[in-house]
Gaussian input, Z-matrix of N, CA and C with variables (Angstrom, degrees):
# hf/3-21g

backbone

0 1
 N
 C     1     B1
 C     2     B2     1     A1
 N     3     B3     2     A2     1     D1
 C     4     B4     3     A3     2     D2
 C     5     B5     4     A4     3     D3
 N     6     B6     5     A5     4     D4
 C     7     B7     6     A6     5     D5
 C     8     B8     7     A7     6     D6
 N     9     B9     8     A8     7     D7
 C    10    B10     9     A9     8     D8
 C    11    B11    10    A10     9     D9
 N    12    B12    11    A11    10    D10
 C    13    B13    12    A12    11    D11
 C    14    B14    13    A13    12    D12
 N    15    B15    14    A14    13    D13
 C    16    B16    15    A15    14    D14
 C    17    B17    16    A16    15    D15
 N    18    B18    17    A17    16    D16
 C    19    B19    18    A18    17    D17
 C    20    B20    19    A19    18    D18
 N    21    B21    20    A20    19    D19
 C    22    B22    21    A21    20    D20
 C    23    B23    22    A22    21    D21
 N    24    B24    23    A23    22    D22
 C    25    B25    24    A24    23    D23
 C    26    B26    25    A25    24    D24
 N    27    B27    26    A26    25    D25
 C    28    B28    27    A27    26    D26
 C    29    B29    28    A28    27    D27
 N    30    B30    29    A29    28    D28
 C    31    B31    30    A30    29    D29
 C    32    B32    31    A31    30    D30
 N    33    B33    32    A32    31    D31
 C    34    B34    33    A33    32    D32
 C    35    B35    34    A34    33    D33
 N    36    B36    35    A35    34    D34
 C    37    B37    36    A36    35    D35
 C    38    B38    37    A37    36    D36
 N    39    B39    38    A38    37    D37
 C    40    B40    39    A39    38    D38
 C    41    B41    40    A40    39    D39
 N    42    B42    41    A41    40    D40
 C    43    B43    42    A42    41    D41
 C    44    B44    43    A43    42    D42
 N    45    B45    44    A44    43    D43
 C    46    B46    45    A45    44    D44
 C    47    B47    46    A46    45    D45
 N    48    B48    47    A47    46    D46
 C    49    B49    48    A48    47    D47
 C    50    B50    49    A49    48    D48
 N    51    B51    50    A50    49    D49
 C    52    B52    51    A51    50    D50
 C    53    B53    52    A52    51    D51
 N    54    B54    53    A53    52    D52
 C    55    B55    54    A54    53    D53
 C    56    B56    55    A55    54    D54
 N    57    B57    56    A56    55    D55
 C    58    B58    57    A57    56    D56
 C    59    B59    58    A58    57    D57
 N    60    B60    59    A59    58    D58
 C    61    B61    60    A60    59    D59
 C    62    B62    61    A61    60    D60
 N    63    B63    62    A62    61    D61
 C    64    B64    63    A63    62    D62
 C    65    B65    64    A64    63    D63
 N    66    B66    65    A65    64    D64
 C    67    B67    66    A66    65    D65
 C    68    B68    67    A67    66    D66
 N    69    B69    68    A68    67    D67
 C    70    B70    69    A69    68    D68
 C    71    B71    70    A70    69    D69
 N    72    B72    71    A71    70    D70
 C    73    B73    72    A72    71    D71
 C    74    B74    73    A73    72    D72
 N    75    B75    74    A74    73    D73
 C    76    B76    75    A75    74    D74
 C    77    B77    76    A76    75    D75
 N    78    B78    77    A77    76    D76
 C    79    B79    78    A78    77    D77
 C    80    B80    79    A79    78    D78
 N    81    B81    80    A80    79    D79
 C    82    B82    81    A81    80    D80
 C    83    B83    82    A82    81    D81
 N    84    B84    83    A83    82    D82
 C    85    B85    84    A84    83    D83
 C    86    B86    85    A85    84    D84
 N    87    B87    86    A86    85    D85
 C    88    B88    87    A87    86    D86
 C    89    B89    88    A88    87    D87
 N    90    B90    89    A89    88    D88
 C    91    B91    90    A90    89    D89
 C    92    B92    91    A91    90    D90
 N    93    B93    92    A92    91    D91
 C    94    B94    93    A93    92    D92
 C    95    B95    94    A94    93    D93
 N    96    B96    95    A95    94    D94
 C    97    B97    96    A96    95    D95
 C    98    B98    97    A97    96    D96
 N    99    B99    98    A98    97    D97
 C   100   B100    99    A99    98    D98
 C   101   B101   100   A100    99    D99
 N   102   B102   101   A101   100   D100
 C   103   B103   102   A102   101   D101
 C   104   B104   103   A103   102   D102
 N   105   B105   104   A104   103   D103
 C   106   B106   105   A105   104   D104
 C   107   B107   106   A106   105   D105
 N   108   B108   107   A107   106   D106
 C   109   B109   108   A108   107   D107
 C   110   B110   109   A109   108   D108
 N   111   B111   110   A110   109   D109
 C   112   B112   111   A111   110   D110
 C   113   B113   112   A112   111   D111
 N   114   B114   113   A113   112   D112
 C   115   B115   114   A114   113   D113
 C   116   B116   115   A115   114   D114
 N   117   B117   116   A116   115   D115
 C   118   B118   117   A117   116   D116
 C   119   B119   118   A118   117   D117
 N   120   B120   119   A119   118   D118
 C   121   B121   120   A120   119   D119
 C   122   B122   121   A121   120   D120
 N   123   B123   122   A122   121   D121
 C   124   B124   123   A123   122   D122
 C   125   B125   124   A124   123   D123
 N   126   B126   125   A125   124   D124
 C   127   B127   126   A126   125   D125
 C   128   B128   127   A127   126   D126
 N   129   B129   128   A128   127   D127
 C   130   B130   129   A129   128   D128
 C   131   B131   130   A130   129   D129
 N   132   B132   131   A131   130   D130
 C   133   B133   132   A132   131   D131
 C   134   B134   133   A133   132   D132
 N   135   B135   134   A134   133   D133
 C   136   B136   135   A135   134   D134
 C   137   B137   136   A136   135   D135
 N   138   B138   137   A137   136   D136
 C   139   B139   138   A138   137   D137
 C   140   B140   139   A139   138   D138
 N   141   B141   140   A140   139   D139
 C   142   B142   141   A141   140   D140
 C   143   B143   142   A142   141   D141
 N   144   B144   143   A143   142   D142
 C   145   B145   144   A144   143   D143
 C   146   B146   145   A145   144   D144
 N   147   B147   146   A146   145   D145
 C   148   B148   147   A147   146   D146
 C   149   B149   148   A148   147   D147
 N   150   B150   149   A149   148   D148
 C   151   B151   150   A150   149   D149
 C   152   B152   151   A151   150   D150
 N   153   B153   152   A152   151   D151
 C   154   B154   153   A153   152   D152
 C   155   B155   154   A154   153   D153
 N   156   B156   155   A155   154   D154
 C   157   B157   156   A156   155   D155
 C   158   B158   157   A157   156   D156
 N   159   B159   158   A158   157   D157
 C   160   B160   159   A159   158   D158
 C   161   B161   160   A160   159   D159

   B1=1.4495
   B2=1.5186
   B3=1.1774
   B4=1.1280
   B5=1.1175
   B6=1.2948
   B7=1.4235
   B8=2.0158
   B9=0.7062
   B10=2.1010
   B11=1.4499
   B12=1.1352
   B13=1.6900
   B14=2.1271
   B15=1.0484
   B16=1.5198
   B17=1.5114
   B18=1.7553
   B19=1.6753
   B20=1.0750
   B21=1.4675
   B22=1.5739
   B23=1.5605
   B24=1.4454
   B25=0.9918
   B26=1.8091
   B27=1.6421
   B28=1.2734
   B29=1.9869
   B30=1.4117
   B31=1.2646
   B32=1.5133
   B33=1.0967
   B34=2.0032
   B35=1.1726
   B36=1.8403
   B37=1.9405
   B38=1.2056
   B39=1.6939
   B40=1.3833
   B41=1.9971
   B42=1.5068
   B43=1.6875
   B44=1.0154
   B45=1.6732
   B46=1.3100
   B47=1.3315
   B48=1.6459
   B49=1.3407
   B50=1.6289
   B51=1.3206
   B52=1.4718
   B53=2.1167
   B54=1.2542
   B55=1.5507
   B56=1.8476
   B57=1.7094
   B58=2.2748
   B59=1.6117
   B60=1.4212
   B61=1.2628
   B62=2.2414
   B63=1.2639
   B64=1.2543
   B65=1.8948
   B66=1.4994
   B67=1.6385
   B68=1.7378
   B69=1.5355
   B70=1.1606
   B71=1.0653
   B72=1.6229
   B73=1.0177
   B74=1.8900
   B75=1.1153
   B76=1.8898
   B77=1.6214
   B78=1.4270
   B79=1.3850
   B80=1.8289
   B81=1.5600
   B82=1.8106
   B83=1.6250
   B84=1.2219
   B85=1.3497
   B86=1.6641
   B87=1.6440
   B88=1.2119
   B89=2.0880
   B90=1.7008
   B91=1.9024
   B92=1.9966
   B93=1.3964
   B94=1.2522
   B95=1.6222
   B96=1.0395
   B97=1.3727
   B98=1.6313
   B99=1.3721
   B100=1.5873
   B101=1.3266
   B102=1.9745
   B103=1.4010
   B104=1.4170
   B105=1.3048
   B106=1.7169
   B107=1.1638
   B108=1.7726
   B109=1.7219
   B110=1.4154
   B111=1.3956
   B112=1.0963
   B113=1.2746
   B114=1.7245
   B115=1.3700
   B116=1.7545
   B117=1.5647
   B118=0.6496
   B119=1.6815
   B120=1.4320
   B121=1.2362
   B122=1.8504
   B123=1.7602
   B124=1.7275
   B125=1.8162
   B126=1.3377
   B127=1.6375
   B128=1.5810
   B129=1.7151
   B130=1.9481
   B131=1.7195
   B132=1.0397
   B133=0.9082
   B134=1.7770
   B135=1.3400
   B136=1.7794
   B137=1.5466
   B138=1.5646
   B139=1.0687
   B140=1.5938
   B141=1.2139
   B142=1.6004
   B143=1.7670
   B144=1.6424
   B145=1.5901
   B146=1.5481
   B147=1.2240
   B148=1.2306
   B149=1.6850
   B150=1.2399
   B151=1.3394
   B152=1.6151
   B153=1.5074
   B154=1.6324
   B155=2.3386
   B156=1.1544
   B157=1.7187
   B158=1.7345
   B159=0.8123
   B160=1.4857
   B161=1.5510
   A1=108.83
   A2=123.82
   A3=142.88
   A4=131.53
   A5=150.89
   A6=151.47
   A7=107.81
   A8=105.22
   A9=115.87
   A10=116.83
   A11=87.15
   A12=105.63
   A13=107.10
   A14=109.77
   A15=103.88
   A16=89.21
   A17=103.57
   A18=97.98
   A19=122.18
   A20=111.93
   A21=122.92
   A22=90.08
   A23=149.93
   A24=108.50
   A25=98.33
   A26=111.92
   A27=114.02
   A28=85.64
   A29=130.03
   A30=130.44
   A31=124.85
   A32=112.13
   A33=125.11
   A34=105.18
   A35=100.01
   A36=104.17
   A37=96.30
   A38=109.96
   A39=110.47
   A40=94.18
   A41=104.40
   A42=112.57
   A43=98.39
   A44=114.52
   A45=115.38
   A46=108.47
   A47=116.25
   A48=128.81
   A49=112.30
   A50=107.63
   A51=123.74
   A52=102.92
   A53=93.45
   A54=91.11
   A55=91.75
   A56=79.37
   A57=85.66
   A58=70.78
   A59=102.69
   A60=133.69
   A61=97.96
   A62=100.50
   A63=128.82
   A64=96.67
   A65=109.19
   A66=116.97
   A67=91.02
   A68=141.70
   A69=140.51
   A70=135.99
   A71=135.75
   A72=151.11
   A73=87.45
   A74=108.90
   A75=110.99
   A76=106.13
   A77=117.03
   A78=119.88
   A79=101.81
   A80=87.17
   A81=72.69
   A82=97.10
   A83=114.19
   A84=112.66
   A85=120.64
   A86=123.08
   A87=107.16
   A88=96.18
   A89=94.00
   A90=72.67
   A91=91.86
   A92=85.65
   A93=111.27
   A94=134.86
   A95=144.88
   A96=140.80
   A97=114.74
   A98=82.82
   A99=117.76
   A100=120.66
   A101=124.36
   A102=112.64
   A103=91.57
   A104=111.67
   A105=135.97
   A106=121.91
   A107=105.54
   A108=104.32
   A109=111.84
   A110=118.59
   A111=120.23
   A112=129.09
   A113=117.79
   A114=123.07
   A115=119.44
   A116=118.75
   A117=118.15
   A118=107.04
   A119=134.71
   A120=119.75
   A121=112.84
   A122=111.86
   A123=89.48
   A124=68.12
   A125=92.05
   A126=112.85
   A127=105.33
   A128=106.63
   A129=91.98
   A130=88.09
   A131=114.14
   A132=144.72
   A133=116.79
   A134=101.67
   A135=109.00
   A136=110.33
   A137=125.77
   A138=119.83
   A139=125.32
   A140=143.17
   A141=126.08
   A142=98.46
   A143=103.94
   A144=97.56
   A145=98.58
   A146=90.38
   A147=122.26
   A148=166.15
   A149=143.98
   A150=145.86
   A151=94.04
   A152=103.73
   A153=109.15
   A154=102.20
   A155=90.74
   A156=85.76
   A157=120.57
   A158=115.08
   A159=125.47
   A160=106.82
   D1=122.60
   D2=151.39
   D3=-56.45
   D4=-17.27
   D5=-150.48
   D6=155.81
   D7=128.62
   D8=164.05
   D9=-58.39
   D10=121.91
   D11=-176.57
   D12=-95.23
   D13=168.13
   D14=-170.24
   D15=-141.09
   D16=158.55
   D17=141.74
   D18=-70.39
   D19=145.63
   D20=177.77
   D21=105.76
   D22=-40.92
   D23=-136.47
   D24=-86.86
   D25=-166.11
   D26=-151.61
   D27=-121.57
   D28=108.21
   D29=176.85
   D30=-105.03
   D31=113.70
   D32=-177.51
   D33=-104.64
   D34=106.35
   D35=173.27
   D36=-91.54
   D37=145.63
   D38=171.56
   D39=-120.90
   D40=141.62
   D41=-178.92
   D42=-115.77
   D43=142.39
   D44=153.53
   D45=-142.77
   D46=140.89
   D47=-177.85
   D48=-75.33
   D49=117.39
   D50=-170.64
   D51=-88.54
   D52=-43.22
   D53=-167.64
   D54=-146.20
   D55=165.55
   D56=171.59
   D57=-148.63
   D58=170.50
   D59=-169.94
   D60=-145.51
   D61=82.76
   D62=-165.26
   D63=-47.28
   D64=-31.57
   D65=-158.31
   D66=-107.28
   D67=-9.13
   D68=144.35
   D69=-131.42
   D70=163.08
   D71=-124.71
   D72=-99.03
   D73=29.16
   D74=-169.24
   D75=-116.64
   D76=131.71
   D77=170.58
   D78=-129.38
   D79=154.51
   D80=178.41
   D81=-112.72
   D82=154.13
   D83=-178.81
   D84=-135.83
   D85=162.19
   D86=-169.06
   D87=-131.88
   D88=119.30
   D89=175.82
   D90=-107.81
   D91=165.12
   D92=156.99
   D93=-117.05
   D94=101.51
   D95=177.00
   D96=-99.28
   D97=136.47
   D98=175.36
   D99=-112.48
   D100=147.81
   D101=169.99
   D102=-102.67
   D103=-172.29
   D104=178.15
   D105=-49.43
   D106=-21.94
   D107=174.54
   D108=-91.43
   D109=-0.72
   D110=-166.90
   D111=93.15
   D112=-3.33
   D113=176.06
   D114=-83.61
   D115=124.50
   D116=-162.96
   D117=-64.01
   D118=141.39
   D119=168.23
   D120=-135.06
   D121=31.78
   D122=159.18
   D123=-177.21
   D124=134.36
   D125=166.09
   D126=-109.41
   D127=171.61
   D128=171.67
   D129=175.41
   D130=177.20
   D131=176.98
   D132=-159.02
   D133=133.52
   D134=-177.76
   D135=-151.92
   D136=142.96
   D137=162.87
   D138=-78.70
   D139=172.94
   D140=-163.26
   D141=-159.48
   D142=144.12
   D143=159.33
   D144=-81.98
   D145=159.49
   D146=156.13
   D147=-104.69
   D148=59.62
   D149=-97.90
   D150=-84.65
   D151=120.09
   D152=179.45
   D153=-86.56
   D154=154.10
   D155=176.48
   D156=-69.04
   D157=174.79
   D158=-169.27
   D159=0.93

């Protein structure tokens, strides 16, 4: 965590896909969160399944 979050405040995650793994159901991904002033308050990185169609 980067910074304190409150009730009330107003939070914008932004994701972006870093990697896919074409041969499994795995992507790695990166969010960013922001409050209302614009201060960032939680960075991260995580790997994730992924839901293939039918």
């Amino acid at each position: 965590y980067l910074a304190p979050t409150y009730l009330g405040d107003t939070l914008t995650a932004e994701v972006e896909v870093l990697a896919l793994k074409p041969d499994k159901p795995v992507c790695q991904l990166r969010a960013t969160i922001t409050n209302q002033d614009g201060t960032q308050v939680l960075e991260g990185e995580c790997w994730t399944y992924t839901l293939r169609p039918g």
